[in-house]
C-alpha positions in Angstrom: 105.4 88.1 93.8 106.2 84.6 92.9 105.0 83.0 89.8 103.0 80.4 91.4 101.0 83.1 92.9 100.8 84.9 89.6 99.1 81.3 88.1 97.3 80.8 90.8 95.7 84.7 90.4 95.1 83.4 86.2 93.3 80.2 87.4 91.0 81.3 89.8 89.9 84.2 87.0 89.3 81.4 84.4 87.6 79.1 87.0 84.9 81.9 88.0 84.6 83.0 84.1 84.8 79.6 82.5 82.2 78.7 85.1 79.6 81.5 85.1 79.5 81.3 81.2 78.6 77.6 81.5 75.9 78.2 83.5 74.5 81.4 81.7 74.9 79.5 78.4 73.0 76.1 80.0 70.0 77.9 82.1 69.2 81.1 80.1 67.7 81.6 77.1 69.2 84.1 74.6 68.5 87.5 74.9 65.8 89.7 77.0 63.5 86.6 77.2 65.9 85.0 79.7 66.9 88.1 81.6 66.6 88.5 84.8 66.5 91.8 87.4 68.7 91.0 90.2 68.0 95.1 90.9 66.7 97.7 89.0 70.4 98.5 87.8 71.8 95.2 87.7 70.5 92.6 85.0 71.7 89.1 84.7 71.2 88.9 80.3 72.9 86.2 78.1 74.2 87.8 75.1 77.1 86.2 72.4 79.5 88.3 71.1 80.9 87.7 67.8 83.8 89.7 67.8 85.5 92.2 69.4 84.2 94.9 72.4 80.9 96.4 71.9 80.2 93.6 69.7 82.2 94.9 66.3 83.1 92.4 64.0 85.8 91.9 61.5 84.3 91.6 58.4 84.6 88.9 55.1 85.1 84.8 55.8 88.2 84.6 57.6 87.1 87.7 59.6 86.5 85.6 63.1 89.4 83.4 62.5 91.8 86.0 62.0 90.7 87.5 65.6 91.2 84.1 67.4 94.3 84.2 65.7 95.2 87.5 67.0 94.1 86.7 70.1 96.1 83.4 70.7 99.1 85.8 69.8 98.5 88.5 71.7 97.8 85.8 75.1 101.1 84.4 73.9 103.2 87.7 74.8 100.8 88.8 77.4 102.1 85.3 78.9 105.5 85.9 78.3 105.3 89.8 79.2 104.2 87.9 83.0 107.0 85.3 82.9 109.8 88.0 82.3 108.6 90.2 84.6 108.5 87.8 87.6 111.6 86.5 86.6 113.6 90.1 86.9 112.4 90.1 90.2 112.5 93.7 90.8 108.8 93.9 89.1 106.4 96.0 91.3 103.4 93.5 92.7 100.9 96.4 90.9 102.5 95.0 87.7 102.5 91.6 88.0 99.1 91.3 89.5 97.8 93.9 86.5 99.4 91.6 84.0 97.6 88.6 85.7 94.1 89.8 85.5 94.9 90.9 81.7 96.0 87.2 80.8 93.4 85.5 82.8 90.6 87.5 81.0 92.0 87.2 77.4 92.7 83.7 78.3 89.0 83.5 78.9 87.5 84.9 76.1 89.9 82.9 74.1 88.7 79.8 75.7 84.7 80.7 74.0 86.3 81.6 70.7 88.2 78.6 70.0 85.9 76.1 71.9 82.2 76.7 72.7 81.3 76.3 68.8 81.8 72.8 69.3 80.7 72.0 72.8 77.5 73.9 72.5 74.5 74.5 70.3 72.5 77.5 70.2 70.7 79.3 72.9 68.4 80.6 70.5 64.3 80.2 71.8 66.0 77.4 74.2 68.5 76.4 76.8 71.9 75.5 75.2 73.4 72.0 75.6 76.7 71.4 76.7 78.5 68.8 74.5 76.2 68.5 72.1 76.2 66.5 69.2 74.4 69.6 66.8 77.0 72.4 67.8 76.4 75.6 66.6 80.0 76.8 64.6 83.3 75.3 64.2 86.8 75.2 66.1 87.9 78.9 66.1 84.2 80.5 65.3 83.0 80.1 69.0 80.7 83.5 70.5 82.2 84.8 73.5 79.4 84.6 76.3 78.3 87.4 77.9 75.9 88.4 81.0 76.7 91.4 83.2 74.6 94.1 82.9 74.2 97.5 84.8 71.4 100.2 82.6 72.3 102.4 85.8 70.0 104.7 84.0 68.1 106.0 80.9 66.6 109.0 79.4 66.4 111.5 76.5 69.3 113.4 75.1 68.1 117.1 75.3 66.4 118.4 72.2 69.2 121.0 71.8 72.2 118.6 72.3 74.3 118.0 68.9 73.8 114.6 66.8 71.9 112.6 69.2 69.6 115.1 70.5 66.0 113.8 71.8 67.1 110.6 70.9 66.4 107.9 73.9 70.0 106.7 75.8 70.5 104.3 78.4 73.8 104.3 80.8 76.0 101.8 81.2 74.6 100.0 78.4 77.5 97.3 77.7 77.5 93.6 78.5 80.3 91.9 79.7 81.2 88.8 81.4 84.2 88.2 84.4 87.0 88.1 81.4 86.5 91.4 80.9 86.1 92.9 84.0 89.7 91.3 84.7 91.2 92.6 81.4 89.6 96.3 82.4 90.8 96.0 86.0 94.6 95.0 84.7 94.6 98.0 82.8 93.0 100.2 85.0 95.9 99.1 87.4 98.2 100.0 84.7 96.5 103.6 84.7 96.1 104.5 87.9 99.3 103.2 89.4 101.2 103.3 86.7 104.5 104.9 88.8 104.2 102.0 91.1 103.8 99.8 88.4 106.4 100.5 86.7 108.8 102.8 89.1 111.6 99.6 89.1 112.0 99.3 85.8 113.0 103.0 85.1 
């Protein structure tokens, strides 16, 4: 695969995300008062993440900018990790096209962390304006925007089951936008076919 079709797989990622998180972020309100059932199991919900998955956050002042920091790094040799392996040409498509949808959804989430506390204010109790002249955070403090959500479905933990028994659960209870269904998808390539991935380079 050439590298203009490696880019051109990285764009179109970051032009669906970029663009569905604009329009969550400008035309729902945060949290379950803006939510809406597209089925029982799927649930279009505007959440911001301030950290990393499942919402953990690095703690103390610098906590958020060291992530973005990391995260500009780590997009940095995921980019060159792409170049380098179109350039040896004997890359397996599995691998470049796995690497692609890794970059394009770090890329993405990068995008909200370094940028959306300054081109938006809050969706708190209202719709969020776009460019904005009351932003909500600072260069490098920006939430990362999320709104996928499948509660496939809930229920009590049996009575008898260790820790978390009779204790209410709800499955899949994660929220997650396009970025990270492409980072998940690049690595489940990765996993799955990881002898065709990867069966040149041995």
């Amino acid at each position: 695969m050439s590298l203009r079709k490696a880019y051109l797989i990285v764009f179109i990622i970051l032009l669906v995300d970029q663009l569905s998180k604009i329009y969550i972020k400008t035309n729902f309100v945060y949290g379950e008062s803006g939510q809406i059932d597209v089925t029982s199991w799927f649930k279009i919900l505007l959440i911001e993440n301030e950290g990393m998955a499942w919402g953990t956050v690095i703690p103390g002042l610098y906590g958020k900018l060291f992530l973005t920091v990391f995260r500009l790094v780590a997009v940095t040799g995921i980019g060159y990790w792409l170049w380098d392996s179109v350039e040896r040409k004997h890359s397996s498509n599995y691998l470049i096209v796995a690497i692609s949808l890794i970059l394009a959804g770090a890329f993405g989430n990068i995008i909200d962390s370094v940028f959306y506390g300054v081109i938006f204010d809050d969706s708190y109790g209202h719709l969020a304006t776009l460019f904005t002249e009351k932003p909500y955070g600072t260069w490098f403090h920006g939430k990362v925007v999320d709104m996928l959500y499948f509660p496939l479905f809930e229920g009590n933990w049996p009575e008898w089951f260790p820790f978390w028994g009779g204790q209410h659960f709800k499955f899949f209870n994660a929220i997650f936008n396009i970025a990270d269904v492409a980072i998940s998808t690049g690595v489940g390539i990765l996993i799955v076919f990881n002898k065709k991935a990867f069966h040149h380079q041995h």
